[in-house]
N, C-alpha and C positions, 0 to 999 in steps of 0.2 A: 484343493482349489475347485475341481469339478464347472469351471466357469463357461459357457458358453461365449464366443468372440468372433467376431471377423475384422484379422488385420491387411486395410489395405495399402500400407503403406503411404498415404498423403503427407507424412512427415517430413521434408528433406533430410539428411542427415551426412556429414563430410565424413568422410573414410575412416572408420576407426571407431565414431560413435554412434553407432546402433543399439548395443548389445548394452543394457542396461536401462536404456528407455522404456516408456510404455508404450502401448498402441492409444490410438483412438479413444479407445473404449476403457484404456486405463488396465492393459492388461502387458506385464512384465515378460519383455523381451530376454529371455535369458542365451544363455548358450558360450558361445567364445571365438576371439577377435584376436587370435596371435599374432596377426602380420597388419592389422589393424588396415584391410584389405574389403571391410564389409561396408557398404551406403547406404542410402535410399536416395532415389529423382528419381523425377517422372514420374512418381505414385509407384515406383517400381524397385523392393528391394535388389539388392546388388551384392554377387560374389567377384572379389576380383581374383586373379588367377593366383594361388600362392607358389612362391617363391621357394620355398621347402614343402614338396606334396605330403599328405599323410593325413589323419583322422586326427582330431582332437584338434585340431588347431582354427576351422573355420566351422561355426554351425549357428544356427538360430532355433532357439527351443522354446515351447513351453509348457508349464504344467506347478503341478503333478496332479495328474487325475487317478481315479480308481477304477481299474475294467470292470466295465461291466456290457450288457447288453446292450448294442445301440450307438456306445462311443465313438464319433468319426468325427476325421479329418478329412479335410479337401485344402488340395494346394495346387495352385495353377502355377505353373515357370515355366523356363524354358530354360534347359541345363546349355552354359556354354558351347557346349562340345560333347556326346555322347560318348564318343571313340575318345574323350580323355585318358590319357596315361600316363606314367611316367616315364621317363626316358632318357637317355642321351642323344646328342647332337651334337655336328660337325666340331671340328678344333674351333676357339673364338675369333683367329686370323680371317679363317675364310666366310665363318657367318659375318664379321665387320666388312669383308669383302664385298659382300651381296648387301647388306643394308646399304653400303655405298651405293651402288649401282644401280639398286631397285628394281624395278621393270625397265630400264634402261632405255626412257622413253625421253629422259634428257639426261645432261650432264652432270657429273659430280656436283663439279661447281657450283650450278643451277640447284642442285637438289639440297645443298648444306645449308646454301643459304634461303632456301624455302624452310627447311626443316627450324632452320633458328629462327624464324620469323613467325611459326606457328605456336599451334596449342600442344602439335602431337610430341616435342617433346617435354610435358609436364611428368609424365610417368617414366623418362629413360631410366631413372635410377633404379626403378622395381626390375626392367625391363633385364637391364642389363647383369644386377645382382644372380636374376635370374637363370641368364644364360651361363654365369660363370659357375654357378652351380652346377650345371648339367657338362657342361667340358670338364668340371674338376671332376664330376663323377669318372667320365671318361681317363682320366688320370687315376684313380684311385682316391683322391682327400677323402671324398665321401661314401661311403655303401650306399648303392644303387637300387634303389626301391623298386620292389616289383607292385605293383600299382596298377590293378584296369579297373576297379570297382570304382567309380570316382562319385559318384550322388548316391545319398539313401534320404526317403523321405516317409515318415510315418510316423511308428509309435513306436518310440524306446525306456530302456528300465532305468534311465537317468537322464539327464540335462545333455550331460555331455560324456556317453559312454567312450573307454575305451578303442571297441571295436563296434560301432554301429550296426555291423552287416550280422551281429551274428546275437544280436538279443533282439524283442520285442516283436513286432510287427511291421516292417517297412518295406517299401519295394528299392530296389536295387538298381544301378542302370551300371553295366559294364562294358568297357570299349571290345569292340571286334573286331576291328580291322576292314578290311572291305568291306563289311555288313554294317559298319558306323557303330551301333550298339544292339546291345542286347537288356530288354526288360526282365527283371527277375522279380521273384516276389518270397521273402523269405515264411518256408513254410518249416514246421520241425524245425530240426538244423542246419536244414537244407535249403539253398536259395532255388527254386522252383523259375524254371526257363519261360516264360508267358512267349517270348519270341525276340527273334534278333531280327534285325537290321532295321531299330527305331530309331528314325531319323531325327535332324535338327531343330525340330517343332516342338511351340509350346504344348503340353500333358497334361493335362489334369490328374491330378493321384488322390482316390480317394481308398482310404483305408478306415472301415468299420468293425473293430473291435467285438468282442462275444466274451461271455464268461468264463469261456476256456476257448484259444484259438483268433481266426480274423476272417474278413472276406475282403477281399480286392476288385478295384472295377479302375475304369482307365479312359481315357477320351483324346481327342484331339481334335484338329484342324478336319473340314472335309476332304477326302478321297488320299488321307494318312495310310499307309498298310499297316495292317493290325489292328485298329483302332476306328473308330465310329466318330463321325462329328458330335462335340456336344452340341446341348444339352444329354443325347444319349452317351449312356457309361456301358463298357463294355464289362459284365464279370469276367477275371481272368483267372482267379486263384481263392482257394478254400485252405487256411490253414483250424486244423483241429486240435492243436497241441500248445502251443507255447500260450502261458497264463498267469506272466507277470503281475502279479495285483497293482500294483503303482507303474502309472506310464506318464510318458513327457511326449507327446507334439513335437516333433521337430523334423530340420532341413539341414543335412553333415554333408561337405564337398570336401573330398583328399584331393584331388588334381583338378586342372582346368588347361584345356590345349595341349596341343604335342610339339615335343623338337622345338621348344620355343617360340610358339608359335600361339599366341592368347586369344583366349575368346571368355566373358562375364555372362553365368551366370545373372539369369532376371526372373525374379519371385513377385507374381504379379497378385496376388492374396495369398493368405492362409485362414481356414475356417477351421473352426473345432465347435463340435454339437451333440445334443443326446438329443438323436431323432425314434419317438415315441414308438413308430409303427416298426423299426427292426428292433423291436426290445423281444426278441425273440431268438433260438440259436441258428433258426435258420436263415432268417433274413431276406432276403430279396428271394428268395426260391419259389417257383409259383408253382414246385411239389414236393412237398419235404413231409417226412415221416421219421421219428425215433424207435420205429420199431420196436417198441418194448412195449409193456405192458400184459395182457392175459388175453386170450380166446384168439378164434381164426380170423386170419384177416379176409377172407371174402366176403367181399360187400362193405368191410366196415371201411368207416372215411380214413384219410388220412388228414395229418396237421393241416395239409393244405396241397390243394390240386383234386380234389376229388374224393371216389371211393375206388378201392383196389379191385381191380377184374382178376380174380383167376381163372388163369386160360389152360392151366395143366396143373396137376398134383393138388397141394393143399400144403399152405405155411400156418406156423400159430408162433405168436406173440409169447415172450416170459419176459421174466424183468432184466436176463442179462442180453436177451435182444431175438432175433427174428431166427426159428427154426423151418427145417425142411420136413413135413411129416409123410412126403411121400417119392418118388425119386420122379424127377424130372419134373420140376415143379416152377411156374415162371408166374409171372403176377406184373401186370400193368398200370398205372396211372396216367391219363391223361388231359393233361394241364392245359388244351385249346390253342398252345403256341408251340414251336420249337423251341428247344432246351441249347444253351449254349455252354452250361458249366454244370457236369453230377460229381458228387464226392459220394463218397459208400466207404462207412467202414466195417471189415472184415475181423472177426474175433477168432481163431483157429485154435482148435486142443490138439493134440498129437496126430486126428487122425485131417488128412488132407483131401476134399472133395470139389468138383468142378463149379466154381460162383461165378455169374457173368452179371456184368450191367447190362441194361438196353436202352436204347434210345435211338431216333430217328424209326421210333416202330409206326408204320402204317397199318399191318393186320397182321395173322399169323405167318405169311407167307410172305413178309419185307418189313424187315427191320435191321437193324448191326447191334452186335453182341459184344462185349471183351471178354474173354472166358481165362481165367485163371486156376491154375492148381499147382501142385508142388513140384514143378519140370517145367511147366513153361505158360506164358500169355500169348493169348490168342486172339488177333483182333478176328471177327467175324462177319460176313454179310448174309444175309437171306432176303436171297431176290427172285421171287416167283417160282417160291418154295424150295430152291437150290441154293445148299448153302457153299458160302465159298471162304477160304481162306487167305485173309487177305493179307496179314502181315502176323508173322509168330515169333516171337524170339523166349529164346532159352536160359538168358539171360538174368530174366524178371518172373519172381515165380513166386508162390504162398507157401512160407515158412512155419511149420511147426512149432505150434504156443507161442503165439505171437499176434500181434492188432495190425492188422495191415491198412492203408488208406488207399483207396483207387481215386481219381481224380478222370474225368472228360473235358476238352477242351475243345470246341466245335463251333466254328464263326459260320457254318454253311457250308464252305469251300472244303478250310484245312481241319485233319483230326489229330490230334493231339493225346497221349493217352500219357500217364506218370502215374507211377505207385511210389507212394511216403515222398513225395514232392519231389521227385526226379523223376525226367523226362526215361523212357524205356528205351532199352539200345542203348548206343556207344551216348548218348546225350547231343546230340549234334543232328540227327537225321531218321536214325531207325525206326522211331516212335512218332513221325509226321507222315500222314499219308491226305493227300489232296484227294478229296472226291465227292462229290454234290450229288450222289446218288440215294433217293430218299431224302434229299435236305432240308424238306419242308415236313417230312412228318413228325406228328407232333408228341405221341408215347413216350417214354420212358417208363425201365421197370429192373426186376430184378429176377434170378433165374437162380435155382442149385439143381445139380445134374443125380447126386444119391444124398439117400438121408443120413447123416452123421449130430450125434448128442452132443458133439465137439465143435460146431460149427455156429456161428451165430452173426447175423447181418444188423447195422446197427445206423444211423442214423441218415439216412439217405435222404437225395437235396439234388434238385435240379433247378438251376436260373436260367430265366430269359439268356437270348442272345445280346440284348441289350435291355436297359432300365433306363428309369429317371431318377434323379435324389435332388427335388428342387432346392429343398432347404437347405443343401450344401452348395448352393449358385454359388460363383466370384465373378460370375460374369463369361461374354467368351471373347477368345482370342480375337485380333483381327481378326478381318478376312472378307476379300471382295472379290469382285472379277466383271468384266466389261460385257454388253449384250449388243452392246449396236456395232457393227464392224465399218469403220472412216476409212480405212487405210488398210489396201491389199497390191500384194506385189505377187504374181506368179513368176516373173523374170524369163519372162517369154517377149518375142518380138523386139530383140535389143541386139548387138553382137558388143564385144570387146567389156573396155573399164564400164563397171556399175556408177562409176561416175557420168549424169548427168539423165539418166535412166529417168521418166518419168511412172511414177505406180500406176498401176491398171486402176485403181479406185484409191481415190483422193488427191490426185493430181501432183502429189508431193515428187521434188528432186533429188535425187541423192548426188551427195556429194562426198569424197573423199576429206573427214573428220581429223584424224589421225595417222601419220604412220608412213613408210617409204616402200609397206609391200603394193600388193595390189588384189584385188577380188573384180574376177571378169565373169560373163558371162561367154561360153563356150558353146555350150549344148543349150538347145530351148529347156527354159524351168529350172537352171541351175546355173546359180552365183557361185564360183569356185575360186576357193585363196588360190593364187596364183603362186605354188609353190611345191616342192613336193622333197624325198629322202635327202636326194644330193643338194637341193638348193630350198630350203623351209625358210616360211615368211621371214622376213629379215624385222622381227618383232612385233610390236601392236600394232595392229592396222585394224583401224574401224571406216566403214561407214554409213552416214546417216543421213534423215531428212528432218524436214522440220514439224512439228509438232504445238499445237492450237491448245490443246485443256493441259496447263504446266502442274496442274495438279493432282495430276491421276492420268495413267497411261496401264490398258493390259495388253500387250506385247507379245506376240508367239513366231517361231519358227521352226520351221522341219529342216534338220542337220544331216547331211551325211557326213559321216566320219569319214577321213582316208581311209586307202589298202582294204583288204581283205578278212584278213586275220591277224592275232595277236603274233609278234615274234618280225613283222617286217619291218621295224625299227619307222614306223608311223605313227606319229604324234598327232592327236586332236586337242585342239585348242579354241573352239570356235564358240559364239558366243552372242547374247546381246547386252548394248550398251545405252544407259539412259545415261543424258545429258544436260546437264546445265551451261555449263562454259567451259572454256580451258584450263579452270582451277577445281573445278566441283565435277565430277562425275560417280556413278557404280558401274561394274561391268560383274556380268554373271557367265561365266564361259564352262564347258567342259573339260576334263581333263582325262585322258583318253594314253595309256602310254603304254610301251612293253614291258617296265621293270615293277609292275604292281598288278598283283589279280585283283584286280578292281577299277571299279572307277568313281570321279566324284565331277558332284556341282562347286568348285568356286567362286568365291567372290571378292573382288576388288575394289581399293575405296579410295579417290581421289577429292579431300577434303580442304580447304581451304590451300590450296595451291601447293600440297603435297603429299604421295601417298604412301604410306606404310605397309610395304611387304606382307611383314607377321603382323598384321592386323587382319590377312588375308582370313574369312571364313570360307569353311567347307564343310558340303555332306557328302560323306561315300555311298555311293549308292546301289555296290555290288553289281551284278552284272545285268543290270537294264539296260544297260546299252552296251554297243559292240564294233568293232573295226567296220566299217562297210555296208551297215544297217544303219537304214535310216530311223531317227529320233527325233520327237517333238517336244520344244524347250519353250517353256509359257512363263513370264514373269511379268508379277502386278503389284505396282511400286505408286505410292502416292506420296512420294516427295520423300517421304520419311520409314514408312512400313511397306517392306517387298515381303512376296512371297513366290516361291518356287517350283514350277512342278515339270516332271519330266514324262511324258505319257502318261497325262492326266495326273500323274501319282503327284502327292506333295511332297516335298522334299528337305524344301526349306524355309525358316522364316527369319525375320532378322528386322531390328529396327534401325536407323542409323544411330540414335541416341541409345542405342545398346552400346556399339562400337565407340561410338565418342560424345560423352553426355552432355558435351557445349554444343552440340553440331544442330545446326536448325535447318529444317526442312528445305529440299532441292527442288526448283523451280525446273519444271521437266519441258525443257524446249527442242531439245532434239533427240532422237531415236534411232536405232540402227542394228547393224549386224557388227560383229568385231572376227577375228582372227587374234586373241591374245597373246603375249609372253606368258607364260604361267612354268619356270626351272625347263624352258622348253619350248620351241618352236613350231607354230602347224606345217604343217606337208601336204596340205592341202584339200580341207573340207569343203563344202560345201553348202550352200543356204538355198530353200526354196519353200514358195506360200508363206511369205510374210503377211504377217495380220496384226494389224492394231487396233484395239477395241476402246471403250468408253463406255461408261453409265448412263444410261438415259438417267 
């Protein structure tokens, strides 16, 4: 096929009949549709949550292409739920129990006959098949999937592999639990850690194929962790091994949502291309050398970045790769930016000798090293000529007749080091060390401590911290935020109920919205739910003022959470709520508790006069926030598209027409603070420096 395409989805298509279509451009949708679960609206393909998790059953593919140099995808979505898995959930008596009740903001009664009167129960029947799957697992009918890998998107060696995670070239996203998820990149056999706790935001995945191997780069929203605003793509990962000759494009979901609890998958393009300028093995690296060849490398160029300084000994070039001809021998290039990603691979015969990387080198006397030999790695600093050791493990070491791969990972901040696409250390921690010292210089190079005929350096590759790749555009995500400030409340000069409180700036009243608790002000500067261990708000309690532009609103608040510390049976709940009327609202609250090391952003959806619990979204956001520290909660919702951010960081994003594809955008008249229910009651948070902003 070899076809160049970009599918943006402008199709509609009703549940089930995707998979079989062309795009646009006349380019065949393949892949598989077992629960007949997949759509398109909105210009936005659609996973729905399946009802039996697992691979094979939900994917969108295409192809088949031939690797080669240059081969890339770009796909822009936004996965469900990153923390998807699978799982059990309570007996079905007690979850019908709480669907009844809901946020128990009315009555039964009231709420049954809202729910028969809407749209939200068009899907009960998925819904519900659903849950009875997951109690019977609880019972035994069924074997209990263990399940946290839930998206892989890239290049696989069929349509519709067996196991996606474990052929071709794709990145991974695997639930964490507090951390939300974890980005992988499969390198070798091995899925390669790029970083956890990537949150509920649409990604960009752009995976660029080579002759043997891939390279990865990665994007997001502004001020994502991990991740750089597009159009900049972050390199994260270098695979040098897997080289599939025939590959297929595609998008594989095993799970969606936890405990019963759904959230869809939204695929807002896919592109596939052969872009001319990485027709190269290095690709985006702006110093890369294959080190082979004949004669000494002083002075001579490299593929790219320059020519080689040596600064001690003397290497020379042969055809199985780069030798040491003298002991102590280091050699520099320097490519005029900082290096965000080096791969080096290491050729070794029986005998074992010290090989470091370099980068972040300034001069002779500041640079960092990683020095490897048959006992142990050694990450290294030299800082004004004292060298220090800054992390070693014994763990990770160069094995005898053997090809080793080193890899660097370095946004500035954090470093990163993995040999043969695993993180060093236990995987989780050993091998991240935060440190911005030297983070702007710009060297990179390579180093052998004694001369060995056994020893050979082979195709070494440093990338920017970030890139461009225009020709793989789809566009970018939302994303806005307010510059003029209308509307400020310090909650100073007031005593008792926040009811009737006028704001320091814009004149607005608040009034009690919602609810039978109360939020007072006590102390100057702080609005506080009027509640606490023994007596917590007696459920949703908002309140708000009224609001002028109904069609965009940015929205901020500084939270204190109750208590102290974890363990004093203090619940945070608190929150803000945009407003249309008593049938249509969102509310984004905090979720702050003792039975979870973690915490998360929420969200609640009151749609056409009734709201669905498990339709609740959330991101985990681990522990950015904390019992008794204050936190600043910002959301920027234009009726239809919010986004999320919790000191500064983003968090979240979410369309309504994600959640329910009939729902048409919310006239935003009112605004406010909330105290929510969320399996749980506040005890008493507090709100202060409220801000609402606008577009010029």
């Amino acid at each position: 096929m070899n076809q160049s395409f970009t599918d943006t989805f402008q199709d509609n298509r009703s549940s089930g009949r995707t998979i079989g279509t062309k795009s646009p451009q006349g380019v065949l949708r393949q892949g598989i549709d077992r629960e007949k679960a997949i759509a398109i609206d909105h210009d936005t393909l659609r996973f729905k949550p399946l009802i039996k998790p697992g691979w094979c059953r939900q994917a969108i593919a295409y192809g088949e292409y031939q690797r080669t140099n240059g081969l890339a995808i770009s796909v822009l979505l936004l996965n469900g739920h990153n923390t998807s898995e699978a799982g059990a959930m309570e007996w079905l008596y007690q979850r019908i129990s709480r669907w009844l009740k809901g946020s128990e903001t009315e009555s039964i009664g009231r709420r049954i006959l809202a729910w028969l009167g809407s749209r939200h129960k068009e899907d009960i029947g998925r819904r519900l098949l659903g849950w009875l799957r997951i109690v019977a697992e609880v019972n035994k009918f069924f074997p209990v999937p263990d399940i946290k890998d839930n998206l892989a998107v890239g290049w696989f060696s069929g349509a519709v592999p067996q196991e996606p995670t474990k052929v071709g070239n794709s990145f991974v996203v695997r639930a964490t639990g507090a951390e939300n998820g974890e980005l992988l990149a499969r390198v070798g056999s091995h899925l390669l850690s790029v970083f956890r706790g990537l949150q509920n935001v649409p990604v960009y995945y752009i995976v660029v194929v080579r002759a043997q191997g891939a390279a990865y780069y990665a994007a997001s929203l502004p001020k994502v962790y991990g991740l750089p605003a597009y159009p900049q793509l972050r390199p994260v990962a270098i695979d040098p091994v897997n080289c599939e000759p025939i590959l297929y494009a595609g998008i594989h979901q095993s799970v969606l949502g936890q405990i019963g609890f759904r959230a869809d998958t939204r695929v807002y393009g896919v592109k596939v291309d052969k872009i001319s300028e990485l027709n190269t093995w290095y690709g985006t690296a702006q110093a890369a050398d294959s080190l082979t060849g004949a004669g000494n490398l002083s002075g001579i160029p490299a593929e790219v970045g320059g020519s080689w300084q040596i600064l001690a000994g003397s290497f020379e070039r042969s055809v199985t790769g780069l030798i040491a001809k003298e002991p102590d021998s280091m050699a520099i290039l320097d490519p005029q930016a900082s290096s965000g990603l080096l791969h080096l691979a290491i050729a070794i015969g029986q005998t074992v000798e010290d090989v470091g990387i370099i980068w972040r080198f300034q001069d002779r006397d500041n640079y960092w090293c990683c020095w490897l030999n048959n006992t142990r790695l050694c990450l290294e600093l030299t800082e004004a000529g004292q060298k220090q050791e800054i992390l070693i493990s014994t763990k990770d070491y160069l094995v005898p007749n053997s090809l080793t791969y080193v890899q660097i990972l370095d946004d500035g901040q954090e470093l990163k080091l993995y040999l043969n696409g695993q993180l060093i250390g236990d995987g989780e921690s050993e091998g991240i060390q935060f440190d911005e010292r030297l983070a702007q210089a710009t060297g990179v190079g390579i180093a052998i401590s004694r001369v060995s005929p056994e020893l050979y350096l082979r195709n070494f590759e440093a990338h920017p911290r970030t890139v461009t790749l225009p020709s793989l555009d789809l566009g970018s995500p939302w994303w806005c935020q307010g510059n003029t400030i209308l509307i400020k409340d310090d909650f100073q000069a007031w005593q008792g109920d926040l009811s009737g409180k006028t704001t320091l700036i814009g004149d607005k009243i608040w009034q009690k919205t919602i609810g039978k608790g109360a939020i007072e002000i006590r102390q100057s500067g702080i609005a506080q739910v009027k509640a606490n261990i023994q007596n917590p708000n007696p459920g949703r309690t908002a309140y708000t003022i009224a609001w002028d532009n109904h069609h965009f609103a940015d929205v901020q608040v500084t939270i204190l959470p109750p208590g102290k510390k974890r363990g004093q049976g203090e619940k945070g709940r608190a929150g803000l709520i945009l407003w249309q009327d008593e049938d249509h609202y969102i509310i984004i609250n905090t979720w702050l508790d003792d039975f979870y090391e973690g915490e998360s952003i929420s969200c609640f959806f009151r749609i056409a006069g009734f709201e669905e619990i498990f339709d609740a979204v959330w991101s985990n956001i681990g522990k950015a926030i904390t019992f008794g520290e204050p936190y600043n909660l910002r959301v920027v919702f234009d009726g239809n598209n919010y986004i999320v951010r919790v000191n500064e960081q983003t968090v979240l994003y979410r369309a309504l027409t994600d959640i329910y594809p009939w729902a048409t955008a919310l006239s935003i008249n009112r605004l406010g603070v909330v105290a929510n229910w969320e399996w749980g009651n506040d005890t008493g948070s507090g709100f202060s420096n409220f801000i609402v902003r606008q577009v010029d």
